[in-house]
C-alpha positions in Angstrom: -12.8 -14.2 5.7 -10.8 -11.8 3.5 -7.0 -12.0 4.2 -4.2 -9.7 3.1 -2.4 -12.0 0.7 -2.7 -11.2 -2.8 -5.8 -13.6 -4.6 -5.2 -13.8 -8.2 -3.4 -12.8 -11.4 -5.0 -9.9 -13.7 -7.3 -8.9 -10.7 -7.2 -4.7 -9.8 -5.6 -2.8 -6.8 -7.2 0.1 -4.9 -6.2 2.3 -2.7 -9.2 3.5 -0.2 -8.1 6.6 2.0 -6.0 9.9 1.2 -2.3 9.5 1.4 -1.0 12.5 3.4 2.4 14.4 4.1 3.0 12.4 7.2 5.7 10.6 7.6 6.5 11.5 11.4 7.4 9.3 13.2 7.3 6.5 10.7 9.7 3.6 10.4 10.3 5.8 7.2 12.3 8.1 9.1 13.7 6.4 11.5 15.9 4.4 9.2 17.0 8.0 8.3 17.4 9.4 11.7 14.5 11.6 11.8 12.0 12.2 14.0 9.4 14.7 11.8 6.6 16.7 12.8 3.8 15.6 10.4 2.7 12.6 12.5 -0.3 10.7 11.2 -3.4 12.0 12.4 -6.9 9.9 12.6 -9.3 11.3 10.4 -12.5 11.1 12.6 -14.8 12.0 9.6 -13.2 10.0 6.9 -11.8 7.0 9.1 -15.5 5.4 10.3 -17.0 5.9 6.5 -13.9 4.6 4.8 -14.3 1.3 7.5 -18.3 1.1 7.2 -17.8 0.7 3.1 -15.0 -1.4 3.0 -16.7 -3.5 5.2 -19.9 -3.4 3.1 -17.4 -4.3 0.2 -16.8 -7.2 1.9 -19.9 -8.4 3.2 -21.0 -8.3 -1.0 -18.3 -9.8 -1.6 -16.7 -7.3 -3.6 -13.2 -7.3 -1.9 -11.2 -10.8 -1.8 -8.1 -8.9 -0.3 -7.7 -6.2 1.8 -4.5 -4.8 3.6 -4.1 -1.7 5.5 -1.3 1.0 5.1 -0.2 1.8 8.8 3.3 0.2 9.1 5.6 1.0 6.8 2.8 2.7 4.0 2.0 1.8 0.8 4.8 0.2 -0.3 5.2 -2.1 2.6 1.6 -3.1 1.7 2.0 -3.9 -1.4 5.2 -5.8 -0.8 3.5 -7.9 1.9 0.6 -9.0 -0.2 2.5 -9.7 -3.1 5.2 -12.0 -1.7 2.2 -13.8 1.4 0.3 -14.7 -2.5 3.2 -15.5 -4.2 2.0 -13.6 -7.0 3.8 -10.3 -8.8 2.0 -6.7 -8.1 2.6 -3.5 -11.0 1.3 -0.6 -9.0 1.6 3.0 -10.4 1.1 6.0 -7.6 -0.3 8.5 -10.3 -3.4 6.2 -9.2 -3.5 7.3 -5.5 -5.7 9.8 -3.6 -3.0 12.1 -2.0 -3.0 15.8 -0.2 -1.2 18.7 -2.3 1.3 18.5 0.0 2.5 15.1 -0.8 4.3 16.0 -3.8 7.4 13.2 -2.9 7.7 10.0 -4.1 9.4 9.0 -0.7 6.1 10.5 1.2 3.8 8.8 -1.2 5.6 5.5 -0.8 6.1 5.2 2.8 3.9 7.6 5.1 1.6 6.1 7.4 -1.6 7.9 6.6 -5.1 6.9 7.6 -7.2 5.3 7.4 -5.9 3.3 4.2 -6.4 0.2 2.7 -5.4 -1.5 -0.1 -8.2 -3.8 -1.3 -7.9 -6.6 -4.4 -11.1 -7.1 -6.9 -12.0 -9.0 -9.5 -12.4 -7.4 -12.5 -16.1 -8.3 -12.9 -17.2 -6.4 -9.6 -14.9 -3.2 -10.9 -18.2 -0.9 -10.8 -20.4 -2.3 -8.0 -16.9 -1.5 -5.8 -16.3 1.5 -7.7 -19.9 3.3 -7.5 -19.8 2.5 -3.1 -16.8 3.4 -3.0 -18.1 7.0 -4.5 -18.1 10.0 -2.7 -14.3 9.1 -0.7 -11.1 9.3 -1.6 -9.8 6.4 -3.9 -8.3 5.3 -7.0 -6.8 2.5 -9.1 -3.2 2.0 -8.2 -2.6 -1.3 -10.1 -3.0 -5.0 -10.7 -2.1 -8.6 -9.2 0.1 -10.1 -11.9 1.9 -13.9 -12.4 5.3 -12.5 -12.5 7.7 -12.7 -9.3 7.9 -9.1 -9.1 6.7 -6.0 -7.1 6.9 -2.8 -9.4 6.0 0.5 -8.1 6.0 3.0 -10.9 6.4 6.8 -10.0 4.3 10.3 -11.0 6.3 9.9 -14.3 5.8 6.5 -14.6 9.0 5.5 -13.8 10.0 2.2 -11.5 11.5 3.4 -8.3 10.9 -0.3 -6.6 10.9 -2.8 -9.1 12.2 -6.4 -6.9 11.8 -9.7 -7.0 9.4 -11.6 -4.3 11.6 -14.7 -3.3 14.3 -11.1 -2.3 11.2 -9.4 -0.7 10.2 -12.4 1.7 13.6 -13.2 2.2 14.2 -10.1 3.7 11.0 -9.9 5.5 12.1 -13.2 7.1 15.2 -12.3 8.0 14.3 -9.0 9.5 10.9 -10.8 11.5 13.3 -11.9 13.8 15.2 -8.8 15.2 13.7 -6.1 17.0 11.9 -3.1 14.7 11.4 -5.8 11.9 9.0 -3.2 10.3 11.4 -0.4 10.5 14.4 -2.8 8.9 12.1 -4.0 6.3 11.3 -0.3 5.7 15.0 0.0 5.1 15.6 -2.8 2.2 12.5 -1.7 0.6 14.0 2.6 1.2 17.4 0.7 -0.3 15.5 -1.1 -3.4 14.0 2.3 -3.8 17.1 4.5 -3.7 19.1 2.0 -6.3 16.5 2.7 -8.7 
């Protein structure tokens, strides 16, 4: 059974699916009061291939996590496999498939695109997964690490979320039991963001 929570140190992130401009009606903007028009929209092409080879990727046991992007986005992925490991994440989003309209490191961070997953391997199975993966939309976004940090780097390659993981669960935990925990924990990630 392959669960969400990060496996190792030194093994590789990928992002499986096309990050889009569409952040409507994500817990993005409603900690900013907007509503939006871009909602996500199911890709019915893309969205049963993308699940037939990351299952597939599984079955050859290529994939020993795997987390999808709906809630919250990439960010909120990443966050929530990091801290449920206990082990550090360094993602950079130059690595990940995206539209030409999703030009904003806000967008890129926190819309709710998909199909998307985020998917851990080993570094040994880098091009068995790489070569069925071929032919759909993915990329290397980063690595599992020892250190008790999340860093997202930027287009530039600059940190816009760089936090600590004992913060990260801590707020996760204390948001899990209000109403909206998604959209709150949305919000201290949005803050971590915005104080970068």
């Amino acid at each position: 059974c392959v669960t969400m929570d990060a496996k190792r140190a030194s093994n590789l992130l990928f992002i499986v699916g096309e990050t889009k401009n569409e952040l409507g009606g994500s817990h993005y903007y409603k900690i900013n009061g907007q509503l939006g028009a871009n909602v996500p929209k199911v890709d019915l092409e893309a969205a049963p291939r993308i699940a037939k080879k990351i299952s597939e990727a599984i079955e050859k046991e290529l994939v020993v996590s795997c987390h999808d992007c709906s809630e919250g986005g990439v960010a909120v992925a990443l966050a929530e496999m990091a801290f449920a490991g206990g082990l550090g994440i360094e993602a950079d989003l130059r690595g990940l498939p995206k539209s030409k309209d999703c030009s904003r490191v806000d967008t890129q961070l926190f819309s709710e695109s998909n199909p998307r997953y985020i998917v851990e391997v080993e570094p040994e199975n880098y091009d068995a997964f790489a070569r069925l993966m071929l032919n759909l939309p993915f990329g290397q976004i980063g690595k599992v690490t020892a250190e008790n940090t999340l860093t997202i780097k930027a287009k530039d390659g600059k940190k816009v979320i760089e936090q600590d993981l004992d913060s990260l669960k801590q707020a996760w935990q204390r948001y899990m039991t209000r109403e909206f925990a998604e959209v709150r924990y949305c919000s201290y990630l949005f803050q971590v963001c915005s104080a970068r």
